[in-house]
Phi, psi and omega in degrees: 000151197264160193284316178319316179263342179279314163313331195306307189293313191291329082048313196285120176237046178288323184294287178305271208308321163317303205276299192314350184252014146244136205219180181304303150322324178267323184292309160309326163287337188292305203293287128066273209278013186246346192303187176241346175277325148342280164317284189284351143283343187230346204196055233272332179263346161269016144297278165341299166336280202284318180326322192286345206287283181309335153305319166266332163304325176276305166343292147332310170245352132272078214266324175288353150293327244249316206265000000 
């Protein structure tokens, strides 16, 4: 490797910039956009999506209720 591609790597702050490019605002739309009144006005099959996700999660952990 040439000295010119070993700075490059020691140089990458790709890492930094990923973290420093999550903020409050991006964490508060991610949680938003999970509500389930949210969901099932815009986005009607990932509705579904998460009802069934919890459907099987209680199943799943009440397995002697199902039967």
């Amino acid at each position: 490797m040439s000295k010119l591609n070993i700075n490059k790597i020691r140089n990458n702050k790709s890492g930094k910039d990923f973290i420093s490019g999550i903020n409050s605002k991006v964490i508060l739309d991610s949680v938003t956009k999970l509500n389930p009144y949210y969901l099932a006005r815009y986005n009607p099959v990932m509705f579904t999506v998460e009802v069934g996700f919890f459907l099987v999660l209680f199943i799943a952990i009440f397995p002697n209720i199902s039967s």
